[in-house]
VMD Tcl script that builds the backbone (N, CA, C; Angstrom):
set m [mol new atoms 228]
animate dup $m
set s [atomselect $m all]
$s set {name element resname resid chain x y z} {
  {N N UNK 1 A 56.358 -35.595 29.715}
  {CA C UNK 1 A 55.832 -36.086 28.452}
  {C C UNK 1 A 54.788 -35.132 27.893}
  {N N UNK 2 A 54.098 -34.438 28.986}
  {CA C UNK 2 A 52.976 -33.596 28.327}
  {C C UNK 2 A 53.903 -32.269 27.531}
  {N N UNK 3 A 54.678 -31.694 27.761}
  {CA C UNK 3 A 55.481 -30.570 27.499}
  {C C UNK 3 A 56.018 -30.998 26.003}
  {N N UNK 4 A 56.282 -32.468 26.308}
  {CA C UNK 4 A 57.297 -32.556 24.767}
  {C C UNK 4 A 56.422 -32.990 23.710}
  {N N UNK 5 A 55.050 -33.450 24.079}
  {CA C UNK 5 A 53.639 -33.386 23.327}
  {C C UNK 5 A 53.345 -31.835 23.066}
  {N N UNK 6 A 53.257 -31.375 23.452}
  {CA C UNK 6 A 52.677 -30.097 23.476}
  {C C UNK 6 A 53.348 -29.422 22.739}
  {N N UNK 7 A 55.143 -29.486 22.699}
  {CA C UNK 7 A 55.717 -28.868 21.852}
  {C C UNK 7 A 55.902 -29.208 20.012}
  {N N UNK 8 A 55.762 -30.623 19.875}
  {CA C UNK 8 A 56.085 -31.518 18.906}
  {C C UNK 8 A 54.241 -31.403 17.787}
  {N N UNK 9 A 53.087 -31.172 18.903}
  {CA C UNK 9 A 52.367 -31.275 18.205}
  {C C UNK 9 A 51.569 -30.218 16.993}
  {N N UNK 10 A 52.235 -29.430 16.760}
  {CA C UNK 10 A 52.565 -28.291 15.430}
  {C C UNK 10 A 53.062 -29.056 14.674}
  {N N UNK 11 A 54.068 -29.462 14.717}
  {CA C UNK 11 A 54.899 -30.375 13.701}
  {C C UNK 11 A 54.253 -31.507 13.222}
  {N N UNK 12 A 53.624 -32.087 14.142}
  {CA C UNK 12 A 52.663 -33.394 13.550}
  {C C UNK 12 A 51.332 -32.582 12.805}
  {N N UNK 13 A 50.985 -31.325 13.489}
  {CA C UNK 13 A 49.438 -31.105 12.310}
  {C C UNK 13 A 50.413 -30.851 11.036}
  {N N UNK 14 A 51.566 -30.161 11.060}
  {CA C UNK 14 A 52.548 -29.822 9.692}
  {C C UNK 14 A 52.345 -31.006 8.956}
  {N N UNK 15 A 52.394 -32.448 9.446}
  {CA C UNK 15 A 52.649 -33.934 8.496}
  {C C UNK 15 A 51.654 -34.167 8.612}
  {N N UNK 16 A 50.156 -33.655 8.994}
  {CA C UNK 16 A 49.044 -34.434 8.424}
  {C C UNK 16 A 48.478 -35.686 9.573}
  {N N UNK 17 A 48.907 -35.566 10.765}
  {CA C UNK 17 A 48.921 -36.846 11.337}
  {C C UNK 17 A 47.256 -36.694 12.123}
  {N N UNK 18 A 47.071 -37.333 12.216}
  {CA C UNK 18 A 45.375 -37.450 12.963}
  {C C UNK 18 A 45.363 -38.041 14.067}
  {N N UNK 19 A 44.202 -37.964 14.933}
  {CA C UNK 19 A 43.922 -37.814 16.199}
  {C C UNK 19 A 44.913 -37.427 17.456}
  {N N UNK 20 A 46.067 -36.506 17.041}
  {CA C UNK 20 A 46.947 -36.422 17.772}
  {C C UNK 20 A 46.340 -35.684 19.024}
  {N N UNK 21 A 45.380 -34.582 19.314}
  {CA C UNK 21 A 45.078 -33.788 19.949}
  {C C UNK 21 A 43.928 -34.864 20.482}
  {N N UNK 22 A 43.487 -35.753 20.102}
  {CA C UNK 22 A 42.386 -36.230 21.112}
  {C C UNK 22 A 43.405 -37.384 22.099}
  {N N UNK 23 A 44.749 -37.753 21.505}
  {CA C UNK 23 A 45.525 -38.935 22.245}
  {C C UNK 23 A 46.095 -37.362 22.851}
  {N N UNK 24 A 46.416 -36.456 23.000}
  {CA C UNK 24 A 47.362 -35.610 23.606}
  {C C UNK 24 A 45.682 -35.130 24.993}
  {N N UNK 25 A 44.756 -35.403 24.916}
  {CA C UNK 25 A 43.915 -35.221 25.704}
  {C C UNK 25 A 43.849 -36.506 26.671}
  {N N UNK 26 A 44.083 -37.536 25.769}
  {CA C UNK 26 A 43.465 -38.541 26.771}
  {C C UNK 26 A 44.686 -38.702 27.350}
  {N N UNK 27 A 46.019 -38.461 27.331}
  {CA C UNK 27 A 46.756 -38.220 27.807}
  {C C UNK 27 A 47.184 -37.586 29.557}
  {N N UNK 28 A 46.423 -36.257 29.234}
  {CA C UNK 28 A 46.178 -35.430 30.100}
  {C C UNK 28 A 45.225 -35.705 30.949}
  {N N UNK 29 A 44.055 -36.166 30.906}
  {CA C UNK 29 A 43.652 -37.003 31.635}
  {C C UNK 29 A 44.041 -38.497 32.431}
  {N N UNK 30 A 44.347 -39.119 31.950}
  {CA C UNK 30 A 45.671 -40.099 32.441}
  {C C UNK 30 A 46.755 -39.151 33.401}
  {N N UNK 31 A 46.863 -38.474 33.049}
  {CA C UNK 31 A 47.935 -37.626 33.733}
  {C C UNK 31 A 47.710 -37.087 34.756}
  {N N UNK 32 A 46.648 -36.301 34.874}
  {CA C UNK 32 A 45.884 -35.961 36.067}
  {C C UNK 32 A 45.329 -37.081 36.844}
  {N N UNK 33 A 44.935 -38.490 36.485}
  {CA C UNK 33 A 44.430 -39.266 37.590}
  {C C UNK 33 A 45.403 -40.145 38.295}
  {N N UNK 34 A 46.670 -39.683 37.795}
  {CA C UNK 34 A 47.973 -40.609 38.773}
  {C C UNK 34 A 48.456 -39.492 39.464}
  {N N UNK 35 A 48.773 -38.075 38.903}
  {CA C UNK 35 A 49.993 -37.477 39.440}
  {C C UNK 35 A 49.034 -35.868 39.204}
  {N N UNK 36 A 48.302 -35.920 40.047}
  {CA C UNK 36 A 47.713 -34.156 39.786}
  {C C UNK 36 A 48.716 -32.802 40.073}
  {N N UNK 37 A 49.316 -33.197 41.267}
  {CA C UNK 37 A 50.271 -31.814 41.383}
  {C C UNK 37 A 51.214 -31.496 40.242}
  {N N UNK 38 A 51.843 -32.879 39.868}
  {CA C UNK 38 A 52.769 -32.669 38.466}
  {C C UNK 38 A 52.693 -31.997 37.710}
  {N N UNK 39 A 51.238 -32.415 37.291}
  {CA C UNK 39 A 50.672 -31.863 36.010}
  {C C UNK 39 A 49.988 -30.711 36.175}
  {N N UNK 40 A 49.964 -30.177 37.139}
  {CA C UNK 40 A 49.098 -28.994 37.735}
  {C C UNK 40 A 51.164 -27.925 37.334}
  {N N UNK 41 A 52.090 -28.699 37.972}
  {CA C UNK 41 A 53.395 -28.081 38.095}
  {C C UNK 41 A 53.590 -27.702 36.117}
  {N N UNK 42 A 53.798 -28.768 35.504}
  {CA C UNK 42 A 54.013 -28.866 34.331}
  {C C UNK 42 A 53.240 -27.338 33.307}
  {N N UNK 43 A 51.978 -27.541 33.755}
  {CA C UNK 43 A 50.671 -26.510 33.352}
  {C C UNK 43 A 51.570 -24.990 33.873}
  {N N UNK 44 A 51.549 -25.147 34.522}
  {CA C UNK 44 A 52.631 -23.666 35.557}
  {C C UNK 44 A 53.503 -22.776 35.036}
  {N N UNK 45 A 54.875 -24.458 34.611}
  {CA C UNK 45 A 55.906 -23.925 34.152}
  {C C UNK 45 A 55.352 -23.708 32.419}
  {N N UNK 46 A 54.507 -24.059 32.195}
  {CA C UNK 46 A 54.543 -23.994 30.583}
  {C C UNK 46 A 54.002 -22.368 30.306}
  {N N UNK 47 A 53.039 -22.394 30.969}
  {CA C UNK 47 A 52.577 -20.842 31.072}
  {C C UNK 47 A 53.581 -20.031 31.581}
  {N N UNK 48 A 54.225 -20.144 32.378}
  {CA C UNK 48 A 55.062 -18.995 33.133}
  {C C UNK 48 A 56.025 -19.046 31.498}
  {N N UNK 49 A 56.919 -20.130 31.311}
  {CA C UNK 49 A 57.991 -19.834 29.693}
  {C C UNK 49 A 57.386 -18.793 28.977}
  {N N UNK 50 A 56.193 -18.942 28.566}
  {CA C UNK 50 A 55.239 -18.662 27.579}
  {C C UNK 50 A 55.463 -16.903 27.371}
  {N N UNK 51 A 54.913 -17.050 28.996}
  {CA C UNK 51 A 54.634 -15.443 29.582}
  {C C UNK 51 A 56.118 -15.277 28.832}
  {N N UNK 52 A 57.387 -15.495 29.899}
  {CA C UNK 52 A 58.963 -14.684 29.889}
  {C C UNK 52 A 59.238 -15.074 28.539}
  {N N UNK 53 A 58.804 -15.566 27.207}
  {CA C UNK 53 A 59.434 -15.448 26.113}
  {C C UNK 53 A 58.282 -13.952 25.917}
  {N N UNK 54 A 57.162 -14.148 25.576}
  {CA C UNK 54 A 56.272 -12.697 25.166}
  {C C UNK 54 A 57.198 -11.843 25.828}
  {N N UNK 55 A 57.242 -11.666 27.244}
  {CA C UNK 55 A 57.765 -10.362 27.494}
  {C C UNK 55 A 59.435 -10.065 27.326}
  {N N UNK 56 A 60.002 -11.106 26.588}
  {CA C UNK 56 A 61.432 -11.087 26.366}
  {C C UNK 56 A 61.711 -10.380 24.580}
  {N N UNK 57 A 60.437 -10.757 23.875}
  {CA C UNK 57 A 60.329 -10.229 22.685}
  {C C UNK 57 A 59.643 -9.055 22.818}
  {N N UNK 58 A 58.467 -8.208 23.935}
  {CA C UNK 58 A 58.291 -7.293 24.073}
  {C C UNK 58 A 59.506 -6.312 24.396}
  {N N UNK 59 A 60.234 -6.380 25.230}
  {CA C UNK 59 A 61.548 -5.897 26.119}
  {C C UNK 59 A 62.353 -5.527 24.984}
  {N N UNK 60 A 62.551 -6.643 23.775}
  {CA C UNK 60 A 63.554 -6.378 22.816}
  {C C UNK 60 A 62.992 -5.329 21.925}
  {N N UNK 61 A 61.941 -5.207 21.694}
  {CA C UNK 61 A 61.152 -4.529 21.037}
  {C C UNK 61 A 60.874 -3.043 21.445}
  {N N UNK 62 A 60.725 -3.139 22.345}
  {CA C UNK 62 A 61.528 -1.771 23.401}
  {C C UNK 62 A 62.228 -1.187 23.277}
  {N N UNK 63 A 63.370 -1.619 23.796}
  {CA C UNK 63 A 64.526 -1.177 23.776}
  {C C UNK 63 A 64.920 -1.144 22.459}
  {N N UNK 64 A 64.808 -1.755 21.130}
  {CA C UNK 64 A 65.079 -1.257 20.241}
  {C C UNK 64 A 64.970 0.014 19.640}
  {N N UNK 65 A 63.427 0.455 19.894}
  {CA C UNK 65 A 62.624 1.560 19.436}
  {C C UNK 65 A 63.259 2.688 20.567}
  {N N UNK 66 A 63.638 2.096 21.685}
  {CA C UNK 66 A 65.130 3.287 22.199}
  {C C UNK 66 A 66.006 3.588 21.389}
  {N N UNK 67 A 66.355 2.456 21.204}
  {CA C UNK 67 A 68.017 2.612 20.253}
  {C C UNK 67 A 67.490 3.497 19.456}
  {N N UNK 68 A 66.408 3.298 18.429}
  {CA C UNK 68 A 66.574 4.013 17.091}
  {C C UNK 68 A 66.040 5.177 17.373}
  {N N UNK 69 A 65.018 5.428 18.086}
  {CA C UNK 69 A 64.657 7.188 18.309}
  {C C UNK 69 A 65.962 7.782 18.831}
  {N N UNK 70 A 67.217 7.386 19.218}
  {CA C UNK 70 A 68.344 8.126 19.961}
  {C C UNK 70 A 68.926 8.937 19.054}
  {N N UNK 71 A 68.499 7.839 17.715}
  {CA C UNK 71 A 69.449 8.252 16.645}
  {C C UNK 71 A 68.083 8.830 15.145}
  {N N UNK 72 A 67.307 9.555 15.963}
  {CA C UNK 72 A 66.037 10.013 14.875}
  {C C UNK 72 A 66.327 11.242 14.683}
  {N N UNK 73 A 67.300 11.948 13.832}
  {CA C UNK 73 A 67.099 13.056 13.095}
  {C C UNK 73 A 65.808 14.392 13.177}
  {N N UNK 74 A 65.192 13.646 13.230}
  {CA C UNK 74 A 63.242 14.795 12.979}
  {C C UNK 74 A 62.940 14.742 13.936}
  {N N UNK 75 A 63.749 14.310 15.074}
  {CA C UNK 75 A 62.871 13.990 16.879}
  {C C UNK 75 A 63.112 15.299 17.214}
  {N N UNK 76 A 61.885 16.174 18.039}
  {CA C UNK 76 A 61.862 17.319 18.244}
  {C C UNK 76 A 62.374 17.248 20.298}
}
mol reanalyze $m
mol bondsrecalc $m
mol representation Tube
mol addrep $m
């Protein structure tokens, strides 16, 4: 539930909605006082995605600027 909060709540500041980030806190607290490893797991995987999308758009970004210097005319 914290993940699909976390993802959805852009879209709610988009519509204007209020106190979403203080219920997406008290949340997390609730969350941590039943199930700490979960949410310690949840925290983990959200960061680790985070990381492998950055470095999946770095990588592409890369290797692009391969592709096109292969084909750069003025490259000495």
């Amino acid at each position: 539930m914290i993940a699909v909060n976390l993802i959805f709540m852009p879209i709610d500041w988009l519509f204007h909605k209020s106190n979403n980030l203080i219920g997406f806190i008290q949340m997390i607290i609730q969350a941590i006082g039943n199930h700490n490893f979960m949410v310690f797991g949840v925290i983990l995987l959200t960061l680790l995605a985070c990381w492998l999308v950055i470095f999946l758009v770095a990588l592409f970004f890369y290797w692009l600027n391969y592709e096109i210097s292969k084909k750069d005319y003025y490259q000495k």
